[in-house]
C-alpha positions as a printed NumPy array, in Angstrom:
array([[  0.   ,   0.   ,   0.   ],
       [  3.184,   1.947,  -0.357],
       [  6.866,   1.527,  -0.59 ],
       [  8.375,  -0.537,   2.137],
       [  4.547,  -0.828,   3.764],
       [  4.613,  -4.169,   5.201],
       [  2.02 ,  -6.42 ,   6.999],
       [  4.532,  -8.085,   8.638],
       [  7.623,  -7.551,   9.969],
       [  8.371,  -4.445,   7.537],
       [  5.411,  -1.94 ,   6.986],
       [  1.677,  -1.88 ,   6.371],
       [  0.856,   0.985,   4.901],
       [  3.626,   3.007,   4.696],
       [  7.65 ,   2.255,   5.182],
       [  8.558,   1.168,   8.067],
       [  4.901,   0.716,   9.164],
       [  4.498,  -2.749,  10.377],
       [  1.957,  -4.788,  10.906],
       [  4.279,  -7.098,  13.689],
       [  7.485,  -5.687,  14.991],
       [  7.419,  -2.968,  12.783],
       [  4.493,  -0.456,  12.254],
       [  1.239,  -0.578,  10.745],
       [  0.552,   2.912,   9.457],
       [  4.197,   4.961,  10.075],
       [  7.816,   4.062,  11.107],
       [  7.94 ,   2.132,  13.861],
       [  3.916,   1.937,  14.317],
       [  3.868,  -1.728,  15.449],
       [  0.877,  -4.163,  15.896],
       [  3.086,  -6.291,  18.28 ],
       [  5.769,  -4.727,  20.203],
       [  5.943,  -2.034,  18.27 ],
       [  3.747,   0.61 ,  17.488],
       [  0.369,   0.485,  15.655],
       [ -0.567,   3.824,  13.946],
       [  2.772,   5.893,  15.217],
       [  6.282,   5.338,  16.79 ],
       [  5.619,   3.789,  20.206],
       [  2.203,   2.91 ,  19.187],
       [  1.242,  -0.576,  20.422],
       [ -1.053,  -3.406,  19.877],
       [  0.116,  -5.161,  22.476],
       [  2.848,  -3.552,  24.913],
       [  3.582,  -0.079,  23.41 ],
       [  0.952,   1.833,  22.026],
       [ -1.377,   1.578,  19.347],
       [ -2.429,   5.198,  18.237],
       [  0.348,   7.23 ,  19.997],
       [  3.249,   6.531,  22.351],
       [  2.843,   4.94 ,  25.489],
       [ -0.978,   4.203,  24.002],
       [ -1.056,   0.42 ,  24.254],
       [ -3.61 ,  -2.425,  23.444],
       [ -2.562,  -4.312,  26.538],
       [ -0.354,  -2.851,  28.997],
       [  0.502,   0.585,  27.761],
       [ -2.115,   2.704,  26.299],
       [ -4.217,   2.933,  23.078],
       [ -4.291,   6.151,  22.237],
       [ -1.55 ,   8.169,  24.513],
       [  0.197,   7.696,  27.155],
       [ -1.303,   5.944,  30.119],
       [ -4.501,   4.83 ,  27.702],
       [ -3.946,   1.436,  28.114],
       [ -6.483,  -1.275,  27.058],
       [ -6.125,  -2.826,  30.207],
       [ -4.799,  -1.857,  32.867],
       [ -4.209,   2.084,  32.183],
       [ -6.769,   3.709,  30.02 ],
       [ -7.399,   3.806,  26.186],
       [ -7.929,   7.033,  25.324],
       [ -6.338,   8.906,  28.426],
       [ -4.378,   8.121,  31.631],
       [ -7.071,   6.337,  33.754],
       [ -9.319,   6.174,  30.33 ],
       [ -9.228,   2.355,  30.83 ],
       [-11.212,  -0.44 ,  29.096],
       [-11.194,  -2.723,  31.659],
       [-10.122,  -1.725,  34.672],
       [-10.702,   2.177,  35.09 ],
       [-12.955,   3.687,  33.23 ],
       [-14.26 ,   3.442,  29.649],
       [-17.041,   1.968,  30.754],
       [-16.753,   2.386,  34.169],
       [-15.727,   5.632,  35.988],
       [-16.652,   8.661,  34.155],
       [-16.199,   6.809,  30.845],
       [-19.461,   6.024,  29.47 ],
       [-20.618,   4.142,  26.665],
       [-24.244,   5.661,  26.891],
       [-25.003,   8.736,  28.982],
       [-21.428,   9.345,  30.386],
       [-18.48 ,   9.252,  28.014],
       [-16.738,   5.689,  26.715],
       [-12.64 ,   7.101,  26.372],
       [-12.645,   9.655,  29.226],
       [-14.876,  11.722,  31.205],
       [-17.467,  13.284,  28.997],
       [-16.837,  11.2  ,  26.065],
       [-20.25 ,   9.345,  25.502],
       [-21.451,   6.623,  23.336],
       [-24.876,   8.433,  23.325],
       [-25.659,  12.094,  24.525],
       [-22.407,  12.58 ,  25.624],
       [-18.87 ,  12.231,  23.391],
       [-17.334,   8.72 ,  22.395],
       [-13.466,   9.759,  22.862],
       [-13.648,  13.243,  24.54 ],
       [-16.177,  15.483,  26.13 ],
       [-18.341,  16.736,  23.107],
       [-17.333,  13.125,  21.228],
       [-20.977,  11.877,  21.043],
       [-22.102,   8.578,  19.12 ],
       [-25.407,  10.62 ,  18.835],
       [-26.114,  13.778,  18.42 ],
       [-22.353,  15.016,  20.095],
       [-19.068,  14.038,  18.382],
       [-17.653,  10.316,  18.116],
       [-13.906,  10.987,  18.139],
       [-13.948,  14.711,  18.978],
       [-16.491,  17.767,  19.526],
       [-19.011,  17.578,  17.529],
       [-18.058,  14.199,  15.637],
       [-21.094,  12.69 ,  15.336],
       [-22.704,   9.667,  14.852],
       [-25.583,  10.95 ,  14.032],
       [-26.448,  14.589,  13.207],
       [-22.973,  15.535,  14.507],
       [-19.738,  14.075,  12.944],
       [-17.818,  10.797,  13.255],
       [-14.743,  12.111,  13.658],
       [-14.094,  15.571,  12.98 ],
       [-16.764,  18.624,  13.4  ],
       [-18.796,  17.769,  10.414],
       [-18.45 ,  14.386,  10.512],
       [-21.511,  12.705,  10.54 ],
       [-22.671,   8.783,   9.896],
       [-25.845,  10.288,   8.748],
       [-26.192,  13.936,   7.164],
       [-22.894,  15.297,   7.912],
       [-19.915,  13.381,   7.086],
       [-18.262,  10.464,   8.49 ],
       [-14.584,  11.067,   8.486],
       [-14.989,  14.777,   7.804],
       [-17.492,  17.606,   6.867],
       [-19.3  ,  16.599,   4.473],
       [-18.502,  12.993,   4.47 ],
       [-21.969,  11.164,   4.756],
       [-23.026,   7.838,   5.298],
       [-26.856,   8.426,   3.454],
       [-26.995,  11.81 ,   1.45 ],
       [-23.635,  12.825,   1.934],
       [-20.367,  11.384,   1.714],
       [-19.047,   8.568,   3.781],
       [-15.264,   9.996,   3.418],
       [-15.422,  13.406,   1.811],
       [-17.686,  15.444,   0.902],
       [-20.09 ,  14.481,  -1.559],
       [-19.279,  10.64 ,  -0.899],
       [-22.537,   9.35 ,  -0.426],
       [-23.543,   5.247,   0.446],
       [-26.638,   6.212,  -1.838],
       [-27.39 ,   8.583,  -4.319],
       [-23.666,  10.557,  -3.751],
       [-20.128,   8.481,  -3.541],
       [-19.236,   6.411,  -1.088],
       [-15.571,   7.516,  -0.553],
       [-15.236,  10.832,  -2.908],
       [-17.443,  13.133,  -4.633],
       [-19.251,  10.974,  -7.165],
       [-18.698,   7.606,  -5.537],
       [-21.418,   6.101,  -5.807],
       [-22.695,   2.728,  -4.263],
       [-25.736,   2.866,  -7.034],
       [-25.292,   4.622,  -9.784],
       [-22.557,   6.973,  -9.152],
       [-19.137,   5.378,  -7.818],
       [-18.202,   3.681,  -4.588],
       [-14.613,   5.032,  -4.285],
       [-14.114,   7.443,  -6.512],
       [-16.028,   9.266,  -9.298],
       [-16.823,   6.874, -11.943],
       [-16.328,   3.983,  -9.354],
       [-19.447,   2.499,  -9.449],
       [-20.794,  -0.376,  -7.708],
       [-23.46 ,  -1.266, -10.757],
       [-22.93 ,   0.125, -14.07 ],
       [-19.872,   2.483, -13.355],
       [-16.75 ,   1.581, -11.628],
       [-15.899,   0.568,  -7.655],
       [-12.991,   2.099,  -6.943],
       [-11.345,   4.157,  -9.725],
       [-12.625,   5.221, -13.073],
       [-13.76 ,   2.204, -15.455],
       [-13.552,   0.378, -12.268],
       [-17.18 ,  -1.083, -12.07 ],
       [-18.847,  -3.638, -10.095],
       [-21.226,  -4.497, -13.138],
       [-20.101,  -3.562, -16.344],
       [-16.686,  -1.948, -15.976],
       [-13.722,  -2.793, -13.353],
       [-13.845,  -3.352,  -9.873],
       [-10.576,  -2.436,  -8.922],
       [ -9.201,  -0.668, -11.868],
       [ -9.592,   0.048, -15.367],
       [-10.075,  -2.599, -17.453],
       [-10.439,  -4.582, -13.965],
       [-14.132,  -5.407, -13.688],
       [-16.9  ,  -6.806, -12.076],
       [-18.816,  -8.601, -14.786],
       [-17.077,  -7.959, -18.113],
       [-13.862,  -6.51 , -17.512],
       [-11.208,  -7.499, -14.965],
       [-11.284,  -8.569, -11.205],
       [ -7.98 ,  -7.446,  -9.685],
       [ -5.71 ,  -6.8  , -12.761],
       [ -5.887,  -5.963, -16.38 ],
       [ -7.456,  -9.46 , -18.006],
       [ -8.061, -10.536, -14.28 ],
       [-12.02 , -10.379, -14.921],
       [-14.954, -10.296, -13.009],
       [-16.689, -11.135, -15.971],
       [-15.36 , -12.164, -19.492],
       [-11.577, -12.58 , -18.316],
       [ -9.966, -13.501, -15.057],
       [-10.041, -13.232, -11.503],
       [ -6.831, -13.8  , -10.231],
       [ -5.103, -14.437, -13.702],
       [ -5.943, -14.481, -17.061],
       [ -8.067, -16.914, -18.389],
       [ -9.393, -16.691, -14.766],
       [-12.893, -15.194, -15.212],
       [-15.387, -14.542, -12.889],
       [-18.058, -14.884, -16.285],
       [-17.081, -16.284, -19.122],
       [-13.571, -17.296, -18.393],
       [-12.825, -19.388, -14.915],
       [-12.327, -18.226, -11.989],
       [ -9.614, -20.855, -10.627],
       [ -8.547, -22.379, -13.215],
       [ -9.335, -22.244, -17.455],
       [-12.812, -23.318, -17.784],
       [-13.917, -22.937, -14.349],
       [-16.55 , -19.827, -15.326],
       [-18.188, -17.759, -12.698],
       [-20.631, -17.571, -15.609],
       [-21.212, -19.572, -18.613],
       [-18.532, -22.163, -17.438],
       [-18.206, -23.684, -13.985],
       [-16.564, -22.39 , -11.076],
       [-16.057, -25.401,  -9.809],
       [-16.569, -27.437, -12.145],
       [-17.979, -27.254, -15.723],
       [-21.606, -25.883, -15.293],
       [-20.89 , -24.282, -12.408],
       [-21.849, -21.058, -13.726],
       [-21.494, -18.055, -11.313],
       [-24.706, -16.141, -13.424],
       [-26.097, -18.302, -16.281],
       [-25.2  , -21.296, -15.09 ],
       [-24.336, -22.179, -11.774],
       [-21.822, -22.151,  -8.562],
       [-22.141, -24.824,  -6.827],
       [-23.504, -26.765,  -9.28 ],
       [-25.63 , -26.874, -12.754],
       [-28.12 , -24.133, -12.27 ],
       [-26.643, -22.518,  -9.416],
       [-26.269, -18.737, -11.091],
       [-24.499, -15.583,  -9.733],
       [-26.56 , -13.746, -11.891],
       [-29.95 , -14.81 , -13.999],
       [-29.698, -18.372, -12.963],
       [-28.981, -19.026,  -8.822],
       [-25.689, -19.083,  -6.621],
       [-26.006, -21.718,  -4.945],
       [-28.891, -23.623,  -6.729],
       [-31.456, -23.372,  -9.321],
       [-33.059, -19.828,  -8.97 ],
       [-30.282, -18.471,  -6.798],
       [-29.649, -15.403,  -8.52 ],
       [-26.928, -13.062,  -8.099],
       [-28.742, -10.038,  -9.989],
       [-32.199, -10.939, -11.438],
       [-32.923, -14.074,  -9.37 ],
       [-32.059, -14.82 ,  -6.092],
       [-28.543, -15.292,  -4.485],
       [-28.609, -18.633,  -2.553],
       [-32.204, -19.657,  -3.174],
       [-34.783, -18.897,  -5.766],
       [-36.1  , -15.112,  -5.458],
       [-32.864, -14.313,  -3.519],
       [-31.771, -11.694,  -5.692],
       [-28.607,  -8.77 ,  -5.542],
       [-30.495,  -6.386,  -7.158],
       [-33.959,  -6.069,  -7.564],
       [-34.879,  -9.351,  -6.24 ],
       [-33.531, -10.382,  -3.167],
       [-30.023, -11.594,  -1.513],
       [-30.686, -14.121,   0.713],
       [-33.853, -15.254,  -0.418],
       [-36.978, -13.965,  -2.238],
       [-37.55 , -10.215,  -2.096],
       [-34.438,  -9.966,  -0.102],
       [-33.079,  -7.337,  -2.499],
       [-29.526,  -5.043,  -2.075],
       [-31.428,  -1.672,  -3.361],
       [-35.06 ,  -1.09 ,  -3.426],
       [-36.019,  -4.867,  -1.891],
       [-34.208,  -6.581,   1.004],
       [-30.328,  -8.125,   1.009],
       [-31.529, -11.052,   3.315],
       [-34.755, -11.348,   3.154],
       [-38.281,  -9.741,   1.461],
       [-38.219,  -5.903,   2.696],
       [-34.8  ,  -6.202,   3.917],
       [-33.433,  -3.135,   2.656],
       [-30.145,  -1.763,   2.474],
       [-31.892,   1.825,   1.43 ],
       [-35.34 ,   2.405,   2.017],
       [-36.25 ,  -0.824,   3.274],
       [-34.531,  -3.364,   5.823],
       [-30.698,  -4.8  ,   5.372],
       [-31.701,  -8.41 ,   7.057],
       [-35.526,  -8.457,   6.996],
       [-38.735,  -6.637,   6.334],
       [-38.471,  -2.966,   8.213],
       [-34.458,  -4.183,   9.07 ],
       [-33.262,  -0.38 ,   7.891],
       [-29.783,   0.632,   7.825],
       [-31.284,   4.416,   8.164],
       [-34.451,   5.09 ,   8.738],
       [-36.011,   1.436,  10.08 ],
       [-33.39 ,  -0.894,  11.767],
       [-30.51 ,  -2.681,  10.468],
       [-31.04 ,  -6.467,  10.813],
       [-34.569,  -6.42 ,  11.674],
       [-38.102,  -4.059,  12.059],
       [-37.098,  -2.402,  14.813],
       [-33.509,  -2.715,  15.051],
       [-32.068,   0.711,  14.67 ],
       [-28.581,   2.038,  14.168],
       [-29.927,   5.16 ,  15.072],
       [-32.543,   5.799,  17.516],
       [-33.699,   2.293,  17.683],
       [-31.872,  -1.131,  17.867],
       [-28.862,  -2.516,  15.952],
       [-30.4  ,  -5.973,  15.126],
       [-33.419,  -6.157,  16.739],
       [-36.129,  -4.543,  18.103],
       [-34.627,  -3.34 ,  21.512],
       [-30.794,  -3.221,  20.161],
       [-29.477,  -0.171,  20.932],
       [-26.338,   1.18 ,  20.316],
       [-26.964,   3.535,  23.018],
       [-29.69 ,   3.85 ,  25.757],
       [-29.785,  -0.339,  25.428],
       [-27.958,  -2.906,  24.257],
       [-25.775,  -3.109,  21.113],
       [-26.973,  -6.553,  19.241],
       [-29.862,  -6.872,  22.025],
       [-31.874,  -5.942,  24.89 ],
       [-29.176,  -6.78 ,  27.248],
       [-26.498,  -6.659,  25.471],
       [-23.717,  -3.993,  26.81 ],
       [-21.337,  -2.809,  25.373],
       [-20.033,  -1.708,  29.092],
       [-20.249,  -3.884,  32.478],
       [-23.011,  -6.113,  30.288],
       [-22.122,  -8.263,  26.51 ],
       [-21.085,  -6.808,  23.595],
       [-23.388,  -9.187,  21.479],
       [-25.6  , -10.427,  24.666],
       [-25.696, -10.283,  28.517],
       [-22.341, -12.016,  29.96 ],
       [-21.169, -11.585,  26.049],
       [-17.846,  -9.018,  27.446],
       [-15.711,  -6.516,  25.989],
       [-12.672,  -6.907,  28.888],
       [-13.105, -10.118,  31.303],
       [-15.479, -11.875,  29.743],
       [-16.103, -12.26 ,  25.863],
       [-17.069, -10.119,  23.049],
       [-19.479, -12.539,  21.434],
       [-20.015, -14.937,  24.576],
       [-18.807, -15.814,  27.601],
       [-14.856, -17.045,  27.369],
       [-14.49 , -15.386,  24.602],
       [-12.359, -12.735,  25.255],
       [-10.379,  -9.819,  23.238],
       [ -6.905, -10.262,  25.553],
       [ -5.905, -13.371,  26.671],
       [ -8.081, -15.406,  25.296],
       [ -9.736, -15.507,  22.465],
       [-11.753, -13.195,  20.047],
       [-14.919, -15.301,  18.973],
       [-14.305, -18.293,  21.545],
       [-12.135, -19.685,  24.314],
       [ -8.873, -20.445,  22.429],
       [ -9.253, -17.735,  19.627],
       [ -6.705, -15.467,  20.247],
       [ -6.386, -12.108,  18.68 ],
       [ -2.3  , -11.848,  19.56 ],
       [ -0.729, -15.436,  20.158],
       [ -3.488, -17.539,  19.288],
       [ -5.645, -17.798,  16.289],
       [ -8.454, -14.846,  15.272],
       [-11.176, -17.489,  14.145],
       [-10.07 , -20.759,  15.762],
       [ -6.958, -22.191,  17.464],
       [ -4.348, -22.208,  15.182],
       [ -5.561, -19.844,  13.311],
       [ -2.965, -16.892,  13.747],
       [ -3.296, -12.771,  13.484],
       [  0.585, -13.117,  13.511],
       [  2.779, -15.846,  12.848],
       [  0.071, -18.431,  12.388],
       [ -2.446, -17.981,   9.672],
       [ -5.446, -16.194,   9.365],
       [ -8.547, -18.384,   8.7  ],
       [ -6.025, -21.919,   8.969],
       [ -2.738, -23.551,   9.838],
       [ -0.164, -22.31 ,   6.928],
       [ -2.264, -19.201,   5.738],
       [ -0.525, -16.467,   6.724],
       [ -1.378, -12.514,   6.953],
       [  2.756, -11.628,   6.382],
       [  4.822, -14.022,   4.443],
       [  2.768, -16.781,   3.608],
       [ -1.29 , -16.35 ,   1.791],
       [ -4.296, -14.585,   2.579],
       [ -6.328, -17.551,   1.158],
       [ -3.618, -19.772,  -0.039],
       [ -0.397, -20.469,  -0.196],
       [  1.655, -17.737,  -2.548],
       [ -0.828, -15.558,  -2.313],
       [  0.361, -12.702,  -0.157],
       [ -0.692, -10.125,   1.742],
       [  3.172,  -8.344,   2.142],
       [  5.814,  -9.119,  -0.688],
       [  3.535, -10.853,  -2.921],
       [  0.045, -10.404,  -3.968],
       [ -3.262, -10.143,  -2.85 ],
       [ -5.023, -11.131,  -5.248],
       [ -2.607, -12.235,  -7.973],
       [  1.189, -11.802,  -8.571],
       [  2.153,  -8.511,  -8.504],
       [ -0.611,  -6.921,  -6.8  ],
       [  1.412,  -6.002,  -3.592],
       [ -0.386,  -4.913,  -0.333],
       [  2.957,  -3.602,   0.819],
       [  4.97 ,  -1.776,  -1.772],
       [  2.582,  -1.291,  -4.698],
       [ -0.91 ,   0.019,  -4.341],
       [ -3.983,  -1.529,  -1.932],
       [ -5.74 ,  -1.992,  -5.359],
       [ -3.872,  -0.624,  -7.961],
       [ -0.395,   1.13 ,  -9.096],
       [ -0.105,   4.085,  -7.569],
       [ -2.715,   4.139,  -4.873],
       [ -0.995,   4.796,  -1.695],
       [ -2.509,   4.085,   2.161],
       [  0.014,   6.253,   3.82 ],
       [  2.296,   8.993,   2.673],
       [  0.31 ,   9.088,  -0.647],
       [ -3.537,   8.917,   0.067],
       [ -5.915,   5.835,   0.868],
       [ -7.993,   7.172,  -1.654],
       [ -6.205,  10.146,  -2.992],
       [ -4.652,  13.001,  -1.754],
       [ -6.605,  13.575,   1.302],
       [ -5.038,  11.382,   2.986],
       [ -1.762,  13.022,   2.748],
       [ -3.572,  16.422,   3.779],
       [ -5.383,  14.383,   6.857],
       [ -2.074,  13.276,   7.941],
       [ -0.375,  16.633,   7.606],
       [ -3.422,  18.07 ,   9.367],
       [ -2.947,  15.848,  12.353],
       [  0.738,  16.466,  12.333],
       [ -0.068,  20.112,  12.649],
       [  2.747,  20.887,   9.58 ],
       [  2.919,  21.686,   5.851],
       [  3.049,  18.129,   4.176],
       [  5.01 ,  20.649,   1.   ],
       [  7.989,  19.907,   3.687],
       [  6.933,  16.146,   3.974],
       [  9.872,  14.769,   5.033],
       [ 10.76 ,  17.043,   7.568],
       [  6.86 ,  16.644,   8.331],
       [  7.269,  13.518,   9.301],
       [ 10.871,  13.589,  11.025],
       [  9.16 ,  15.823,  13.269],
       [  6.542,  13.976,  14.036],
       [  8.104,  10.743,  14.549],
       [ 10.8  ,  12.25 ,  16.807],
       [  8.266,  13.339,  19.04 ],
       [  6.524,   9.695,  19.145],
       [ 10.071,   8.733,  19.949],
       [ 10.79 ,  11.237,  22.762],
       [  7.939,  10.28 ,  24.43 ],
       [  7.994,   6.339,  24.131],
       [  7.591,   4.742,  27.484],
       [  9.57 ,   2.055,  29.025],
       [  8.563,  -1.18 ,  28.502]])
């Protein structure tokens, strides 16, 4: 995602950003025993967003935050121990990082910081009417990473990136009919993320690189008539894994397996007109893993489950107007994963759900002393989607799931050194999905597409001294590092020096 960006020992997203030792998003950032997003900043002993801010024993986001023991967001902003959600630091009417900083009324990560109507990571960043995280920032009619930046009739992550009729992450990016990350980028007949880059008819992730006709994740890589991960790899005509296996006409599996005409699975399982994963299971027209299921103006997950106008898993499960898992499931207006279930004022997924006054997944379910996903569910001692499973020592989604040492989805299964959904795939040296494919040196999606020192999804494009999505990133960073990014290098000297001067013993 830029030169000497590694995910492993060397940088992330930027050189010497690491996603291990090293650092994830800047020199020396590490997501061990390092830093994560700075010099000094740990996941685990350091700090993640700032010196001394660790994930485990230091502090999260500055000195003293600590994840554990110290506080997250602010000496005695703690997330287990001192407050967060205990003392002062509220998730609902109090504040969740420090005094003030509430998950509803009040501020998220600073007085003023509100989830709601206040400021998520700062005065007046709001979830809500307010902004996310920056004045302006709002999840709904403001912005979400800055003024402007909407999640429904804005912009998600600049102005004028709208989730519906605007773009998604820059003026024009559209999730419909406009672009997701970039003008052009379109999710249907337009591009995803970069001009030409469409999710239908043009790329996904670069010209050329498309969603149904053009190319999947390099020029003849195709979504549709080429390849996926090489060429002759198609995700239509072409095969996905291997010449002949089609994601449409052909197999993907195995000849028949047709990913829209034909079908996944098996003979008549379609992507597209036919079914995904059986007769009927349409990916645009039909239905997606059952008959009606459709992606488009039929339904996901089953009839009248649609993506736009009908429901994604189910009939009136809307991801605009109607309900994203079921009939009156809303991701704006009605609720998110069922009638009822509000992101907003009413419940996450299901009736009761809040992500405020309530409980996050459930009536019950807190976010604070209660479950993250259900009571006894814990954030700190317990587990963040049940009981044992925890988000330190043990594991993420079950006893044994580690999120440092152990494995993120199962024992085994590694963050780190081990791999990341099984034994042997690897996040750093080894595969995402498979063995050669890599998330550092090599590929991510093919040879030569390089998470570290080539572009997240294309030549060019740049996560850290460059810009995520363009140059706004470079002016966010040079924002935050209160300097004139036309002096980048001694931008960034500064800055680290600084991190450095104030690491903390381990």
């Amino acid at each position: 995602m830029g030169t000497g960006w590694c995910w492993g020992w060397g940088s992330i997203l930027g050189t010497g950003w690491c996603w291990g030792w090293g650092s994830i998003l800047g020199t020396g950032w590490c997501w061990g025993w390092g830093s994560f997003l700075g010099t000094g900043w740990c996941w685990g002993w350091d700090s993640i967003l700032g010196t001394g801010w660790c994930w485990d024993w230091g502090s999260i986001l500055g000195t003293g935050w600590c994840w554990v023991w110290d506080s997250i967001l602010a000496t005695g902003w703690c997330w287990v121990w001192d407050s967060i959600l205990a003392t002062g630091w509220c998730w609902g009417w109090g504040s969740i990082l420090g005094t003030g900083w509430c998950w509803g009324w009040g501020s998220i990560l600073g007085t003023g910081w509100c989830w709601g109507w206040g400021s998520i990571l700062g005065t007046g960043w709001c979830w809500g009417w307010g902004s996310i995280l920056g004045t302006g920032w709002c999840w709904s009619w403001r912005s979400i990473l800055g003024t402007g930046w909407c999640w429904g009739w804005g912009s998600i992550l600049g102005t004028g990136w709208c989730l519906g009729w605007g773009s998604i992450l820059g003026t024009g990016w559209c999730w419909g009919w406009g672009s997701i990350l970039g003008t052009g980028w379109c999710w249907g007949w337009d591009s995803i993320l970069g001009t030409g880059w469409c999710w239908g008819w043009g790329s996904i992730l670069g010209t050329g690189w498309c969603w149904g006709w053009g190319s999947f994740l390099g020029t003849g890589w195709c979504w549709g008539w080429d390849s996926i991960l090489g060429t002759g790899w198609c995700w239509d005509w072409g095969s996905i894994l291997g010449t002949g296996w089609c994601w449409v006409w052909d197999s993907i599996l195995a000849t028949g397996w047709c990913w829209v005409w034909n079908s996944i699975l098996g003979t008549g399982w379609c992507w597209g007109w036919g079914s995904i994963l059986g007769t009927g299971w349409c990916w645009g027209w039909g239905s997606f893993l059952g008959t009606g299921w459709c992606w488009g103006w039929g339904s996901i997950l089953g009839t009248g489950w649609c993506w736009g106008w009908g429901s994604i898993l189910g009939t009136g499960w809307c991801w605009g107007w109607g309900s994203i898992l079921g009939t009156g499931w809303c991701w704006s207006w009605r609720s998110i994963l069922g009638t009822g279930w509000c992101w907003g004022w009413g419940s996450i997924l299901g009736t009761g759900w809040c992500l405020g006054w309530g409980s996050i997944l459930g009536t019950g379910w807190c976010w604070g002393w209660g479950s993250i996903l259900g009571t006894g569910w814990c954030w700190g001692w317990g587990s963040i989607l049940g009981t044992g499973w925890c988000w330190g020592w043990d594991s993420i989604l079950g006893s044994g799931w580690c999120w440092g040492w152990g494995s993120i989805l199962g024992t085994g299964w590694c963050w780190g050194w081990g791999s990341i959904l099984g034994t042997g795939w690897c996040w750093g040296w080894g595969s995402i999905l498979g063995t050669g494919w890599c998330w550092g040196w090599g590929s991510i999606l093919g040879t030569g597409w390089c998470c570290g020192w080539g572009s997240i999804l294309g030549t060019g494009w740049c996560w850290g001294w460059g810009s995520i999505l363009g140059t706004t990133g470079l002016r966010g960073l040079g924002c935050r590092m209160g300097c004139d990014l036309r002096h980048r290098s001694r931008c960034v000297r500064k800055f680290l020096n600084q991190c450095i001067n104030s690491l903390p013993s381990l």
